[in-house]
C-alpha positions as CSV (number, residue, x, y, z in Angstrom):
1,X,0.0,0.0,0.0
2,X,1.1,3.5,-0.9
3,X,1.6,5.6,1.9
4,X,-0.5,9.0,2.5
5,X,-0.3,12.2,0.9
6,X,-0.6,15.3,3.0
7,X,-2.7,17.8,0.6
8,X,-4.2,21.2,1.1
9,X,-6.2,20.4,4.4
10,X,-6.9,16.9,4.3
11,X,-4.4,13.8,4.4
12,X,-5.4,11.4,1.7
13,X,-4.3,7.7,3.2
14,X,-3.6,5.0,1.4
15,X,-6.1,4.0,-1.3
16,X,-7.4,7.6,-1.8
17,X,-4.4,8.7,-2.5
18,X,-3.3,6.9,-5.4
19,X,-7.3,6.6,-6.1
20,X,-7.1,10.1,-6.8
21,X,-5.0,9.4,-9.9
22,X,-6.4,6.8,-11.3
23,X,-9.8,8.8,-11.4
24,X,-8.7,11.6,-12.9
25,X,-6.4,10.2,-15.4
26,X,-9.6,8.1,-15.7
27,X,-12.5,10.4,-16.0
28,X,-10.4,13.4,-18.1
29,X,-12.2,13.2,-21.1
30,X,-15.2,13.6,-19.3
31,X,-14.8,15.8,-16.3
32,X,-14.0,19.5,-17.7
33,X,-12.9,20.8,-14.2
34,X,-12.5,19.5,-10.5
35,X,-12.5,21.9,-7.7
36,X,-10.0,19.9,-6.0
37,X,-8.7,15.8,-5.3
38,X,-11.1,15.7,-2.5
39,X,-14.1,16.5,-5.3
40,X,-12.2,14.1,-7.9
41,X,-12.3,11.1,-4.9
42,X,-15.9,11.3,-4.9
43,X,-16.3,11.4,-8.3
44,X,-15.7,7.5,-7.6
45,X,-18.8,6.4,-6.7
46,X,-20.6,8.4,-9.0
47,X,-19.0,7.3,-12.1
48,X,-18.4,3.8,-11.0
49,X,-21.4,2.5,-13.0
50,X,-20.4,4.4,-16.2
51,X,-17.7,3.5,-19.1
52,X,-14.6,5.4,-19.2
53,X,-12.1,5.7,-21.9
54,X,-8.3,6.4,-20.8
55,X,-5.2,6.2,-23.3
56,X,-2.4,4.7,-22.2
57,X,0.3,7.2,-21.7
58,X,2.5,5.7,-24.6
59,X,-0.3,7.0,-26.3
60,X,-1.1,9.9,-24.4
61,X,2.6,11.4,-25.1
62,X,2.4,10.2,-28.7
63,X,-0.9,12.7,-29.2
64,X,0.9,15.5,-27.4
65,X,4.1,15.1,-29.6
66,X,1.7,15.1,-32.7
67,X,0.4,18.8,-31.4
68,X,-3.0,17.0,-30.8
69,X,-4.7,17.4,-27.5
70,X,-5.1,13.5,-25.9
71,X,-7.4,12.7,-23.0
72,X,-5.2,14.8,-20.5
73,X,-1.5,16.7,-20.0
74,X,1.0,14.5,-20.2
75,X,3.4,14.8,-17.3
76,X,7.0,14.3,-16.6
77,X,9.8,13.8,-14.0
78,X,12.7,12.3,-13.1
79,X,14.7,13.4,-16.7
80,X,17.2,16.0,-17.6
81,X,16.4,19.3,-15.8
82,X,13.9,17.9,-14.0
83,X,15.2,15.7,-11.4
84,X,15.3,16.7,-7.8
85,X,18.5,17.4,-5.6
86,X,19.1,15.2,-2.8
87,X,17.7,17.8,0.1
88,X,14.6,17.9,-2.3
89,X,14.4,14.6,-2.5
90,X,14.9,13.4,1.3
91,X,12.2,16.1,2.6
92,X,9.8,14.3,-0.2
93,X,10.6,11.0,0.4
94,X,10.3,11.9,4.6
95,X,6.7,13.9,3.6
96,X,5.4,11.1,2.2
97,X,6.7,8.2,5.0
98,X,8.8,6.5,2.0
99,X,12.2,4.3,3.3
100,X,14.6,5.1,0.7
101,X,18.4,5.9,0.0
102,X,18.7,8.2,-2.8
103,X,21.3,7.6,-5.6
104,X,23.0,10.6,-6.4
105,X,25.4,11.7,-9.2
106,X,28.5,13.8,-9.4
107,X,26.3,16.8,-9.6
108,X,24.4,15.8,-6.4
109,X,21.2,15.4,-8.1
110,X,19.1,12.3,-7.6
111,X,18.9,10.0,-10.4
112,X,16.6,7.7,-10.5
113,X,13.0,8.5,-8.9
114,X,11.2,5.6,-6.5
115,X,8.5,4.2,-8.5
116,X,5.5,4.4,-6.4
117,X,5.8,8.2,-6.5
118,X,6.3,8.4,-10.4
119,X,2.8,6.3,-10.6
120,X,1.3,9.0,-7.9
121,X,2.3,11.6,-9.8
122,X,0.8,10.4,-13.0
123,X,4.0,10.4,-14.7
124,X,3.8,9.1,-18.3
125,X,7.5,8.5,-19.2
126,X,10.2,6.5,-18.2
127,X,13.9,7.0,-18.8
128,X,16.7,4.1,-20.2
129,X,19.8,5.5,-20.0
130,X,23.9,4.2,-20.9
131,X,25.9,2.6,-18.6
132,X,29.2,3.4,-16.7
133,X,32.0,3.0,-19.3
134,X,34.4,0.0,-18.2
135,X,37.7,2.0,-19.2
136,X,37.2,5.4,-16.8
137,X,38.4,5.8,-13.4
138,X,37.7,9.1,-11.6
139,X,40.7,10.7,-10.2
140,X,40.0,11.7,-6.6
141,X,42.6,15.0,-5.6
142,X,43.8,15.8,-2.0
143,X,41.1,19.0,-1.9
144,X,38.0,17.0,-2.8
145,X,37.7,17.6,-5.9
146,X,37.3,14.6,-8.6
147,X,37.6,14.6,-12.5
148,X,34.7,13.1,-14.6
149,X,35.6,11.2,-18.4
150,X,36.0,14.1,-20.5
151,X,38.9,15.5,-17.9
152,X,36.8,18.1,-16.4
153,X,37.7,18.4,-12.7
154,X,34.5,19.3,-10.1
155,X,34.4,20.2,-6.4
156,X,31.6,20.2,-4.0
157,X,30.0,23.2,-3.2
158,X,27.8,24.0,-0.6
159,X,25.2,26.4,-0.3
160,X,23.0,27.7,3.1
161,X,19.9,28.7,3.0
162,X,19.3,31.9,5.0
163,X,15.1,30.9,5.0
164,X,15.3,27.0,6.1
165,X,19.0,26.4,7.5
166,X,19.4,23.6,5.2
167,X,22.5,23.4,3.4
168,X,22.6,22.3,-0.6
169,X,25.3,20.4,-2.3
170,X,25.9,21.4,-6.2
171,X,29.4,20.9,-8.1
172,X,31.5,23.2,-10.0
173,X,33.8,23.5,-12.5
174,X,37.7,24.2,-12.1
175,X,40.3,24.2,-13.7
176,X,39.1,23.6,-17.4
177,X,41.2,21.0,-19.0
178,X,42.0,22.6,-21.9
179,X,42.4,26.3,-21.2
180,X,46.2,26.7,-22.6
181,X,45.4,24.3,-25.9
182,X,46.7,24.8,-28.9
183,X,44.7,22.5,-32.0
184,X,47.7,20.6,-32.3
185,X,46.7,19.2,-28.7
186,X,43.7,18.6,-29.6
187,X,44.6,15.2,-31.1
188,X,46.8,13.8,-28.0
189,X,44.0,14.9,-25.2
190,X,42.5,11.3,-23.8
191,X,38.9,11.9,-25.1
192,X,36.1,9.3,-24.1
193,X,35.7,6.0,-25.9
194,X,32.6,6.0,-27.3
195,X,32.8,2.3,-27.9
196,X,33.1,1.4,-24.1
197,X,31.5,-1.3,-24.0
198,X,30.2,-0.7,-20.8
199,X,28.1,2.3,-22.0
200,X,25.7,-0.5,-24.1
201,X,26.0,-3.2,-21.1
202,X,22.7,-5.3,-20.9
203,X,20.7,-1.7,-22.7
204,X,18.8,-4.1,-25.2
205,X,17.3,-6.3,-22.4
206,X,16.4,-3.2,-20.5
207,X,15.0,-1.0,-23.2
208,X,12.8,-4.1,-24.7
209,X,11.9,-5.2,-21.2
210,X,10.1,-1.9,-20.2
211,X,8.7,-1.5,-23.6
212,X,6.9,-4.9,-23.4
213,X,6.1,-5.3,-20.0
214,X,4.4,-1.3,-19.8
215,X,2.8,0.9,-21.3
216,X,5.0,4.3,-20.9
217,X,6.2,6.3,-23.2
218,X,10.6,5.5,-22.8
219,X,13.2,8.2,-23.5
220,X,16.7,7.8,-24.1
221,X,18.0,10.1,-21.6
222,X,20.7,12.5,-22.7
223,X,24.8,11.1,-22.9
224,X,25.6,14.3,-21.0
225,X,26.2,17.5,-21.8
226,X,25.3,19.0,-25.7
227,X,28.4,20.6,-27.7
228,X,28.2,24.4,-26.6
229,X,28.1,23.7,-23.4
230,X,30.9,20.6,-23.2
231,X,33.3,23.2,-24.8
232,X,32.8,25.4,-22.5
233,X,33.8,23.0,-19.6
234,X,36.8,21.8,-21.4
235,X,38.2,25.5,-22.6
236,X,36.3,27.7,-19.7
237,X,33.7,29.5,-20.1
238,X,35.2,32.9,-20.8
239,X,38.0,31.4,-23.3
240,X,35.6,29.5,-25.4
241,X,33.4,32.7,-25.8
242,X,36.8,34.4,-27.2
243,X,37.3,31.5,-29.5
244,X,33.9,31.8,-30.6
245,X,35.0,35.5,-31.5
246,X,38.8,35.9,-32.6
247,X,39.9,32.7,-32.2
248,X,37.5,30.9,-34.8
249,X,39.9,28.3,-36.3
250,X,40.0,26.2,-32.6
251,X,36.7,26.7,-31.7
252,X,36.0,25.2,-34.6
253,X,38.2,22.5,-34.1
254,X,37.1,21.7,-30.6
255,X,33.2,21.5,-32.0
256,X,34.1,19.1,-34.1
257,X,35.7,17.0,-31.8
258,X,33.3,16.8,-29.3
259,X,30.6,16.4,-31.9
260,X,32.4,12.6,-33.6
261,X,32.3,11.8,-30.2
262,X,28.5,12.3,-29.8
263,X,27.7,11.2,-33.0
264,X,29.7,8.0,-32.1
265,X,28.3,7.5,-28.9
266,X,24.0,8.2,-30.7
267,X,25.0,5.3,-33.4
268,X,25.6,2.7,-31.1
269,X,22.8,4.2,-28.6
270,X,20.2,4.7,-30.8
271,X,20.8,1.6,-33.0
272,X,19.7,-0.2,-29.6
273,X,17.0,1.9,-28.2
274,X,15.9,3.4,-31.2
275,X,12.7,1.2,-32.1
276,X,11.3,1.4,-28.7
277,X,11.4,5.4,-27.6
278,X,9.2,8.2,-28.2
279,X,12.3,10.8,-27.1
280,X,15.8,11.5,-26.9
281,X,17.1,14.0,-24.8
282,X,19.7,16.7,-25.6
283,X,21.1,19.6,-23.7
284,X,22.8,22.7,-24.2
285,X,22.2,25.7,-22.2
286,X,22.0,28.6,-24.7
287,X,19.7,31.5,-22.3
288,X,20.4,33.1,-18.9
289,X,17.9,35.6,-16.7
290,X,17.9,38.4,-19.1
291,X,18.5,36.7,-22.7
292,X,21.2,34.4,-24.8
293,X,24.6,33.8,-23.6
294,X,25.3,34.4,-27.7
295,X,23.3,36.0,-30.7
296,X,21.5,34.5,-32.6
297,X,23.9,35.3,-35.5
298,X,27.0,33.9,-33.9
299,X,25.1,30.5,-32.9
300,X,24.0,30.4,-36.6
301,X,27.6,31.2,-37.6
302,X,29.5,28.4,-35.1
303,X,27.3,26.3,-33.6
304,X,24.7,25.8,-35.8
305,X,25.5,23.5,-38.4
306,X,27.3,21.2,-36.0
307,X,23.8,21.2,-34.0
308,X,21.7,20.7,-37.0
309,X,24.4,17.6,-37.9
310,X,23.6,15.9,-35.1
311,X,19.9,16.8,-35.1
312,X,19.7,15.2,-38.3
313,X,22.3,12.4,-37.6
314,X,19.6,11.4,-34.3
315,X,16.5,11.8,-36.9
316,X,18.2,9.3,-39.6
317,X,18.3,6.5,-36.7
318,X,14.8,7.2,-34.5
319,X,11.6,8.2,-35.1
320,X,11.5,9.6,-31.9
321,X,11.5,13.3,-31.3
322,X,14.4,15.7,-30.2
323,X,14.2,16.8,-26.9
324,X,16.5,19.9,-25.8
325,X,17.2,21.3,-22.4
326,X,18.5,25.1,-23.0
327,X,17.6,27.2,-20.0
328,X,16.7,30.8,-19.6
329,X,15.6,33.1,-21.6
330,X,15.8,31.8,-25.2
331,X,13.1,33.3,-27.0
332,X,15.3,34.7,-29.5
333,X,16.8,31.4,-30.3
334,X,14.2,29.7,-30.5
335,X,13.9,29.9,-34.5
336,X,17.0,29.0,-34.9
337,X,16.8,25.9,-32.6
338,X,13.7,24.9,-34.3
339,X,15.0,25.0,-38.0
340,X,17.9,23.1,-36.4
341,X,15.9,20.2,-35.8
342,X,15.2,20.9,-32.6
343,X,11.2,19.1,-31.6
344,X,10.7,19.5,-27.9
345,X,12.0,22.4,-25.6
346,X,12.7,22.6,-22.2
347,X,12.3,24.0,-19.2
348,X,10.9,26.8,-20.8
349,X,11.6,29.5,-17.6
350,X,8.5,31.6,-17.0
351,X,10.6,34.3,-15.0
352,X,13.3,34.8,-17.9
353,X,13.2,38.3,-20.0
354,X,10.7,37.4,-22.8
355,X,9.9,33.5,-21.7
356,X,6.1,34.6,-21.1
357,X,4.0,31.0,-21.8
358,X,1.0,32.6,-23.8
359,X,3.3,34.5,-26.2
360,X,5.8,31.6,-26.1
361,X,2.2,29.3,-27.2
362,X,1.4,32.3,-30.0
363,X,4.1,32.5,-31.5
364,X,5.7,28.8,-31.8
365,X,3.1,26.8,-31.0
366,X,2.7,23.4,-33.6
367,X,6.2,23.9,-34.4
368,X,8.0,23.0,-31.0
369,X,7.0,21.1,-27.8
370,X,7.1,22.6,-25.1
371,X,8.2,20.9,-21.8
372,X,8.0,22.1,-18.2
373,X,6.9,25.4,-17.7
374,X,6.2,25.9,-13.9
375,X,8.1,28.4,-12.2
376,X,11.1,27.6,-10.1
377,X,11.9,31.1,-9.0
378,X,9.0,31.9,-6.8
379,X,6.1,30.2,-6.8
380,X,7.6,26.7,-6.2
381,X,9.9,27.3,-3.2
382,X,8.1,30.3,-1.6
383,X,4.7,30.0,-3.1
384,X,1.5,28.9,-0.9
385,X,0.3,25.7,-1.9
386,X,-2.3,27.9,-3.5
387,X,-0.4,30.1,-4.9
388,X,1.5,26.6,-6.6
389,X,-2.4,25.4,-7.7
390,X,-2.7,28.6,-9.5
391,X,0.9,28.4,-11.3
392,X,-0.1,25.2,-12.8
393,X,-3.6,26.2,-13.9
394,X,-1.5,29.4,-15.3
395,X,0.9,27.3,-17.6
396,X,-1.7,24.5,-18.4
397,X,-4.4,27.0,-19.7
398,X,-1.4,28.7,-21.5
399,X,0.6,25.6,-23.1
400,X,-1.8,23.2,-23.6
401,X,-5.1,24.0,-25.8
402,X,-4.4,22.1,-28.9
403,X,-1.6,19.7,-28.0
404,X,2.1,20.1,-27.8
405,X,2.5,21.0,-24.2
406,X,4.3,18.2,-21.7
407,X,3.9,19.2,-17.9
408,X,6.9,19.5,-15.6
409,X,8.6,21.6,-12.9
410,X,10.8,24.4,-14.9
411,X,14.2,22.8,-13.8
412,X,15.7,20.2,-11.3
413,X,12.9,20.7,-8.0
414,X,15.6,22.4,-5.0
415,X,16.0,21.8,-1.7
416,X,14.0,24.8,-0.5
417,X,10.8,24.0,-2.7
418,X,9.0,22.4,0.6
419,X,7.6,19.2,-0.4
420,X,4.0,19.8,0.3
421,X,4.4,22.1,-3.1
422,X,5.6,19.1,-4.6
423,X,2.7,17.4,-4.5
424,X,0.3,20.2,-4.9
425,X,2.0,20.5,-8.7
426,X,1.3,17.3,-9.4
427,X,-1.9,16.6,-8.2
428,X,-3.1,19.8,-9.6
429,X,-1.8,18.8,-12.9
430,X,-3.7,15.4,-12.5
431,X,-6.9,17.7,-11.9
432,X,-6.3,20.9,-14.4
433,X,-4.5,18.6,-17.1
434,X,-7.7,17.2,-18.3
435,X,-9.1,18.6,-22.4
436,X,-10.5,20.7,-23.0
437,X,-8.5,22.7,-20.7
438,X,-10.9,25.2,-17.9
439,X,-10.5,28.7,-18.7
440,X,-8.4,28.2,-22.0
441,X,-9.4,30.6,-24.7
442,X,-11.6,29.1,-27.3
């Protein structure tokens, strides 16, 4: 049995609360609007002698992807940008009496979300992601600090919170591998081995096991960082910008290696998982607060075509569709990103300069996905849980009318987003994510 979830004033126990799902999912396509989960929990009895129609949501995603409205909102968690970090996910897993021991990565984020909250949530996807390659050792250093495969050496960082006392871990970048290169050292730096064969380890029983034996739309979660932002890592930040600049000739050079390694890596990916998954996920973090970390112009200049080559290089071995990650304001990219292949966008930042959801919906809606959407700024970690109802019923009645809109949180959920706001997101997505959408604009 499912243990209870603590929501607005009542404290649904064990059946009602994951009965509160299942109706809703249930009942979407014919229950407009519910006043709240208490309201959809009664709904039970009175539609308990009546048929119902639900998609599956394999299908559900597939109808959202297709810019065609399905029987509700699909919803995600638990992929790139929207996992939780481990404070986050402790005060969940505590809120909700769950016993488990979170797996975190190297940037202290929680990978890997316990089921029984994934199926509460009404989350349609599911993730299959590579292995650890067999040939990589992380270096550990005297200060802490570790290096990851592509050389890139990360410390642990901690951050207080003035407002709870709780203290957050994140890692950072030091020391950028190749800061002083010359392209001439470009061919003796130890890249990756994209045919490690520990990368592909036991994938084609895992992918074809969870494609059989459910019914949830798979992803192949991203290989790591996307090409703009890996350069950046390897060169730092403020070098590779120059590069991009006066120093074309290795910049260019240095896209194109990291690019045959990603392109390596896809083939042998995507020629397992290919078949079975509805996404693939990409990243590469093109916005901040107050607009693009580059032009437009120069991204169409130096990053572009090596972008739309592995857009189209994904497209040639999948049917699936082309998630990105980019965060911030991005608006003016957008077109760009688009024409280079680009299907599904996330986290779509409603406090970034220009990142407003209805003109986002107005002027690229049918041509992109959009994917998150609910703000991580405010209303999140210092929102009411009413205040967090009406966020979601906000982006919903914004993204969603007429397909092309997958729900999730606007970035990995932090440690000071209380976890009773957690919950309120998701539920209220359950409840407001149902066509046609209440309050949308004919």
């Amino acid at each position: 049995m499912i243990s209870g979830i603590k929501f607005f004033s009542g404290d649904f126990r064990g059946a009602f609360g994951f009965a509160a799902e299942i109706v809703v999912a249930r009942l979407c396509k014919r229950l407009h609007f519910v006043d709240s989960f208490r309201a959809a929990r009664n709904t039970v009895g009175r539609m308990a002698k009546g048929k119902t129609s639900r998609l599956t949501p394999r299908e559900r995603v597939l109808l959202a992807l297709r810019f065609q409205e399905a029987d509700r909102v699909p919803i995600d968690l638990d992929g790139w940008a929207t996992y939780f970090t481990e404070g986050a996910y402790r005060n969940l897993l505590q809120y909700l009496e769950i016993e488990e021991e979170p797996q975190v990565n190297d940037w202290f984020l929680v990978s890997g979300v316990e089921e029984s909250i994934l199926r509460r949530f009404g989350v349609d996807f599911r993730r299959i992601g590579l292995g650890v390659p067999d040939g990589f050792r992380s270096k550990t250093y005297s200060d802490g600090s570790w290096d990851d495969e592509w050389g890139v050496r990360k410390r642990k960082v901690a951050h207080r919170n003035p407002s709870t006392g709780q203290t957050a871990y994140y890692a950072e970048m030091i020391e950028p591998p190749l800061a002083q290169a010359s392209i001439d050292d470009l061919d003796g730096y130890p890249w990756p081995d994209p045919d490690d064969p520990g990368r592909y380890r036991g994938l084609a029983d895992r992918v074809k096991n969870l494609y059989d034996t459910t019914q949830f739309a798979l992803v192949a979660a991203a290989i790591g960082d996307g090409i703009f932002e890996k350069a950046q890592a390897l060169r730092g930040m403020q070098r590779f910008f120059e590069d991009l600049l006066i120093n074309r000739k290795f910049a260019a050079a240095l896209i194109g290696r990291i690019l045959q390694i990603q392109l390596a890596i896809f083939d042998r990916y995507l020629s397992i998982v290919g078949p079975y998954v509805a996404m693939v996920e990409t990243s590469d973090d093109y916005g901040m607060q107050t607009g693009p970390l580059i032009s437009p112009e120069l991204y169409r200049e130096m990053l572009k075509p090596a972008h739309r080559r592995l857009n189209r290089f994904i497209r040639q071995r999948t049917q699936a569709k082309i998630y990105l990650h980019s965060c911030g304001s991005i608006a003016q990219m957008l077109d760009e990103l688009i024409d280079a292949g680009v299907d599904v966008i996330n986290p779509v930042q409603p406090k970034a300069r220009d990142m407003d959801s209805a003109v986002l919906k107005s002027r690229f809606g049918g041509r992109v996905v959009f994917h998150g959407g609910v703000d991580e700024q405010y209303a999140l970690p210092h929102g009411s849980v009413e205040e967090v109802r009406e966020e979601v019923a906000r982006r919903i009645r914004s993204f969603a009318p007429g397909g092309g809109y997958i729900f999730a949180p606007a970035h990995n959920i932090q440690d000071d987003v209380p976890p009773e706001n957690v919950v309120t997101m998701f539920a209220a997505a359950l409840e407001l994510g149902c066509y046609p959408i209440a309050g949308a604009e004919s």
